[in-house]
N, C-alpha and C positions, 0 to 999 in steps of 0.2 A: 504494500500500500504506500501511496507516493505520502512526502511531507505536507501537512495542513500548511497552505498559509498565510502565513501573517499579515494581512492589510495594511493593518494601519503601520506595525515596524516598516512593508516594501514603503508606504506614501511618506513617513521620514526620513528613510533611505533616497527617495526618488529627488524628493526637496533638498534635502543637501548636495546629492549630487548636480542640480541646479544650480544650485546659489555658490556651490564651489567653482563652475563652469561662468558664475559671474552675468547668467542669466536671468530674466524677468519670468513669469509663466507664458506671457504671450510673446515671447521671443521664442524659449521653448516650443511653444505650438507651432510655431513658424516653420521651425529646425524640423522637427521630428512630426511634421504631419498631424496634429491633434487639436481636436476642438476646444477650448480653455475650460469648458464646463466639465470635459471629460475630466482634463490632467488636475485641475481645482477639486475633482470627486477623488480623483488616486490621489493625492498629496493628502487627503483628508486621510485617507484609510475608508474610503465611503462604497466604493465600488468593490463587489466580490469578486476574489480570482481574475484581479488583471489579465488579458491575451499577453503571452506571452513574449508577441510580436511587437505589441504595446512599448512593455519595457523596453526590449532589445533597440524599440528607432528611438527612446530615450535616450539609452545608455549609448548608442550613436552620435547621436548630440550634443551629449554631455559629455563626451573623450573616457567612458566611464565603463569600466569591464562590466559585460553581464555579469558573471558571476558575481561582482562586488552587489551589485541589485538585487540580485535574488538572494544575495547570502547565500551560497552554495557550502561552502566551507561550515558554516555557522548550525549550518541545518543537520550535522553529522554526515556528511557527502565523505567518502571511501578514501577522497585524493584531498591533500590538504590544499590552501590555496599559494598558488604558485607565488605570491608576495608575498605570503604572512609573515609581518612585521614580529619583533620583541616585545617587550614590557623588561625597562632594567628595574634592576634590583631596587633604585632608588620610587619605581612606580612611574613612570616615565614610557610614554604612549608616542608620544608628538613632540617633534621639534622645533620651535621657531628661532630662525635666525633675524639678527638685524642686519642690516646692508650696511648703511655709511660708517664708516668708524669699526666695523667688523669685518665683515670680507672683502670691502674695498674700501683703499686709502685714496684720498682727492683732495683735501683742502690745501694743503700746503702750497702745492706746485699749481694749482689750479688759481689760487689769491695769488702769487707770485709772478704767473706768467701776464694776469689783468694788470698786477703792479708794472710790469716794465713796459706795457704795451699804453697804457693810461702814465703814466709817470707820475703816478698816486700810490701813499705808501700803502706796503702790507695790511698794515692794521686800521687803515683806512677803507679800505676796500673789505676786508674781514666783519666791520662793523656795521656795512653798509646791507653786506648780504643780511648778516645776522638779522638785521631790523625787517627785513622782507621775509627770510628764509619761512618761517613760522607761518605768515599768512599764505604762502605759497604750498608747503607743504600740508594744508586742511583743505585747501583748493578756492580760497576765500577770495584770494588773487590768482591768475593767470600769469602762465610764464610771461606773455608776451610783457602784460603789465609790469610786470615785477624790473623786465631785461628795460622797458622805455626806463622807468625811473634811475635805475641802477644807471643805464649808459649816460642820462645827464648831468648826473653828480658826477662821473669820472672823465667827462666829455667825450664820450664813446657813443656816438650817433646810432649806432649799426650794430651795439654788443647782446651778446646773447649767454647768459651763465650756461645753459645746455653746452654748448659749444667746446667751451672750457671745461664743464667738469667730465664729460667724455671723453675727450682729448691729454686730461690726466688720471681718470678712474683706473688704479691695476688694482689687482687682485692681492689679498692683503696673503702675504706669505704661509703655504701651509696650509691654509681655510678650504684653497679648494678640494684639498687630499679627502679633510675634515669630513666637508660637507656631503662629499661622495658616498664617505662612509656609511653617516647619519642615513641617506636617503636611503642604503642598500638593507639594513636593520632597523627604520622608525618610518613612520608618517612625518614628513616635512614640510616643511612653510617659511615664508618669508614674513617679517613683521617688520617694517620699515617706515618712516618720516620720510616721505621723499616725495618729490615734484610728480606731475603725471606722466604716465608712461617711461618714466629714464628706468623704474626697473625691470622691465619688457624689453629698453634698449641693452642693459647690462649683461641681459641674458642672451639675446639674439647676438651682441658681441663677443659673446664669451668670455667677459671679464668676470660673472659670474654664473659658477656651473649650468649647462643647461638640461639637467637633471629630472626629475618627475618630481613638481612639487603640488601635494594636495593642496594646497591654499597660500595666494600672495594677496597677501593684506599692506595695500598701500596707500598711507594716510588721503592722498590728494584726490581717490577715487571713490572709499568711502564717508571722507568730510569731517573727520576725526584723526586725531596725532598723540603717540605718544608724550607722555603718559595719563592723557583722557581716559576715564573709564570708559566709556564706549566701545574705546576701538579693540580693547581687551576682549569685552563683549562680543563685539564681532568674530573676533579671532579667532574664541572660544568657539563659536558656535559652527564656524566652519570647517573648524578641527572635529567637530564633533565630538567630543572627549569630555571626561569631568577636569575641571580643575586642576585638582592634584595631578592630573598625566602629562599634562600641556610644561615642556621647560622653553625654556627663553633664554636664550644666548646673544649677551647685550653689553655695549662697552659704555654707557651711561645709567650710573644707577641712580637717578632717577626714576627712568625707563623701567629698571629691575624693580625698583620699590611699587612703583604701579600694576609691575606682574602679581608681584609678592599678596598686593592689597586684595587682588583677583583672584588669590586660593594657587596662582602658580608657583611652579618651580624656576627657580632661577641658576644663570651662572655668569660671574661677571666674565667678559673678557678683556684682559689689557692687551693693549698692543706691543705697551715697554717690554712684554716678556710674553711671547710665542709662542715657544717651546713649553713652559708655566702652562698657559690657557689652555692650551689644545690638549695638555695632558689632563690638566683637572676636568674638562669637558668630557674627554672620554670614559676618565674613570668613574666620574658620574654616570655616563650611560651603559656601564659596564653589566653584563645579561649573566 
């Protein structure tokens, strides 16, 4: 006799892999051929024994393994499933990283190359961003807006901080090895302050791994920044996870204390010391 099942677990199953795909319900519809009243009744758990076809142009649309939908694995299925992740010792399910300040370095050489192009000093140009950065990275302001004001103050008619901080973003030593690791034994994620789209460029450039990540949470898309409670919230829910499983690997704590305030795990990382981080990071996630 096949397995009963479960409605309502497939319609939160089906909604997360939505909303991790960064889909609306009626984009979804669009994507995968369905009526909204239909996929608004599966999301509910309200429809009996979804078609299985159903799912399947779901999990199409959403880059989302059948089996992850159906819970195959979950259901006592014969073959385990070809991902199945850890849980370390610490209780540690998912992992989010942070981008600036973590796996890629950029301010220094990026303020420095504006300094000698502007003939405005370092810390002039440092503070200028500073004062914009913030509204930029909640999406309150617009690159463009942010690059006009910025190039008038430095008299830079034509400047664009994209430009510059792509042109120095490398990859911060080590992290990528890191991060590989993480993705091949955890659920991973990105958890970042940053402008719109530059972490879609850091990937597509390869300055950060281009890896399977279940969830990139970037402040300027969903309108919230570290350390807002919100964007925690977010994070959380697209990890799917309790709390306690979710860690966060972050070079401002800050950033840490606001994980901490949300039931997470944390790990700071410094940059002054590399080889330090990356050891205490793993041995944290150690299974």
């Amino acid at each position: 006799m096949g397995a009963v099942m479960d409605e309502k677990a497939l319609g939160k199953r089906l909604q997360l892999a939505r909303k991790r795909a960064g889909l609306t319900q009626q984009e979804l519809c669009q994507k995968a051929g369905l009526s909204y009243s239909t996929l608004a009744k599966i999301e509910r758990g309200a429809i009996r024994s979804p078609s299985v076809f159903t799912v399947a142009n779901i999990a199409a649309a959403t880059g989302t393994p059948l089996e992850d939908l159906l819970d195959i694995a979950g259901r006592g299925a014969s073959f385990p499933a070809p991902d199945a992740k850890k849980r370390s010792k610490t209780g540690v399910r998912f992992v989010y990283f942070d981008v600036n300040g973590t796996l890629i370095r950029y301010f220094e050489r990026a303020f420095t190359d504006i300094s000698e192009v502007s003939h405005t000093p370092v810390e002039v140009i440092e503070s200028i961003f500073l004062h914009y950065d913030g509204a930029a990275c909640r999406g309150s302001m617009t690159p463009e807006e942010v690059d006009k004001i910025m190039g008038s103050q430095i008299g830079l008619p034509d400047f664009s901080w994209g430009n510059y901080y792509m042109k120095n973003a490398e990859p911060t030593p080590g992290m990528n090895e890191l991060l590989s690791w993480v993705s091949e034994h955890y659920e991973l994620g990105l958890l970042t302050n940053n402008w719109p789209g530059y972490t879609d460029e850091l990937k597509n450039k390869g300055v950060i791994p281009n890896v399977k990540y279940t969830a990139i949470v970037e402040s300027a898309k969903v309108g919230f920044s570290k350390p807002e409670a919100k964007i925690y919230e977010v994070a959380q829910g697209l990890a799917g996870m309790q709390s306690s499983e979710i860690l966060l690997v972050d070079d401002v704590f800050a950033y840490l204390a606001g994980a901490q305030k949300a039931g997470w795990q944390t790990q700071h990382f410094d940059d002054a010391d590399l080889t330090g981080s990356i050891n205490r990071i793993k041995d944290f996630l150690a299974f």
